[in-house]
C-alpha positions in Angstrom: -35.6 -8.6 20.9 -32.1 -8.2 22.1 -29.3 -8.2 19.2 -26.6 -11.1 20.2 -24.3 -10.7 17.4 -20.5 -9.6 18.6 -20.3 -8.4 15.0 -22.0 -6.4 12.5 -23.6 -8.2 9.1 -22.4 -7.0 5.7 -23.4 -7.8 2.4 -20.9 -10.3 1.0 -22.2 -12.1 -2.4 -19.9 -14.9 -3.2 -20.9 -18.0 -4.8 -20.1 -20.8 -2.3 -20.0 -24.8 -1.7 -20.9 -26.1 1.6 -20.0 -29.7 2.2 -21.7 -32.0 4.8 -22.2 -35.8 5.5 -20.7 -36.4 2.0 -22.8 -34.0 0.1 -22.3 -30.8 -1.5 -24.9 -27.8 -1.9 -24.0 -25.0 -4.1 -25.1 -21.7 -2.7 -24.8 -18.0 -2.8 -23.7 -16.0 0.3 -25.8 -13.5 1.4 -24.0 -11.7 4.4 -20.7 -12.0 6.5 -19.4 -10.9 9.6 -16.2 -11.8 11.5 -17.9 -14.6 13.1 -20.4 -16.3 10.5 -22.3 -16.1 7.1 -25.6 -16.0 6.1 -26.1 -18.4 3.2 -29.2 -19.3 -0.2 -29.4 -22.1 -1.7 -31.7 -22.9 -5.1 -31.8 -26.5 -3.8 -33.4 -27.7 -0.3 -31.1 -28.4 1.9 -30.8 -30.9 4.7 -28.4 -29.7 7.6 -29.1 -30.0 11.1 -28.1 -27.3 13.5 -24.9 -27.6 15.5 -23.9 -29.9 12.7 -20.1 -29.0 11.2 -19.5 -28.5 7.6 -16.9 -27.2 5.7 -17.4 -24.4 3.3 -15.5 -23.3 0.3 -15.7 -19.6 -0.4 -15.3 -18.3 -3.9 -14.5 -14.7 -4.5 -13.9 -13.3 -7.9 -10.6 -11.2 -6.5 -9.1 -14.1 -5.6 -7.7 -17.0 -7.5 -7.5 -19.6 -5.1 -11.0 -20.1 -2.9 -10.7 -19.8 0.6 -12.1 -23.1 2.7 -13.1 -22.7 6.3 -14.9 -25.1 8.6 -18.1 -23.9 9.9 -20.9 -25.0 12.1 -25.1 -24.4 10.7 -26.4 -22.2 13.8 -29.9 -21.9 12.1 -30.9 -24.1 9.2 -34.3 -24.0 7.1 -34.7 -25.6 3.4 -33.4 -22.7 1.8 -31.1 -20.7 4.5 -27.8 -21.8 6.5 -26.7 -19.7 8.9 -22.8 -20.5 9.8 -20.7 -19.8 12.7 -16.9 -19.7 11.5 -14.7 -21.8 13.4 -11.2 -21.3 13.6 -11.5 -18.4 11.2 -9.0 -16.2 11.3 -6.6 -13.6 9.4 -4.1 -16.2 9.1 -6.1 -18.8 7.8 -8.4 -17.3 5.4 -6.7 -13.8 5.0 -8.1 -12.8 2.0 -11.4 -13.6 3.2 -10.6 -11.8 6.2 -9.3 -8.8 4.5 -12.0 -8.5 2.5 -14.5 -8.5 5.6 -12.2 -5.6 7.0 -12.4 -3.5 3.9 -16.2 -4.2 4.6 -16.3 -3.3 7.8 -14.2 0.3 7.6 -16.6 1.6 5.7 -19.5 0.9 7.1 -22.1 4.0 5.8 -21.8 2.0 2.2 -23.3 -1.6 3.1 -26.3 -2.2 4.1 -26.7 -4.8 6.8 -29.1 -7.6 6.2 -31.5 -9.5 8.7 -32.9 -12.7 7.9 
């Protein structure tokens, strides 16, 4: 199988809320790249792929959680994988910084494949 990411996954645990069609699953983020998250949930949820959500990122370095709309490219009961839209270091720079540190040093993180 051919690899089709632009960007490398890092492991990125953050506890996490993503909102769709006026509900709210709490999850935990399992990997990041620049373009997309990997994200578990204790709780089944119901999100169709190619549906957009929003998704509220919170970090423990930061005060102030960081909210970024997203769209689910693969969905099961358990799993979302997102595709960031509009994400970028001026809307979510601490998010996006904290991806970069991530990403210079790359011998320390394992990458995860789900």
């Amino acid at each position: 199988m051919i690899e089709k990411r632009a960007f490398p996954r890092f492991r990125f645990e953050a506890r996490c809320v993503l909102k769709h069609d006026n509900r709210s699953y709490d999850g935990q983020m399992v990997n990041i790249s620049l373009d997309g998250a990997m994200i578990s949930f204790n709780e089944s949820t119901m999100v169709p792929q190619d549906e957009k959500c929003s998704l509220v990122i919170f970090m423990d370095s930061v005060d102030i959680p960081e909210q970024i709309e997203v769209v689910a490219v693969y969905s099961s009961l358990s799993f979302i994988g997102v595709k960031f839209i509009g994400f970028d270091e001026i809307t979510c720079p601490q998010l996006y910084g904290q991806i970069e540190i991530l990403s210079k040093k790359p011998e320390k993180y394992k990458v995860m494949f789900h």
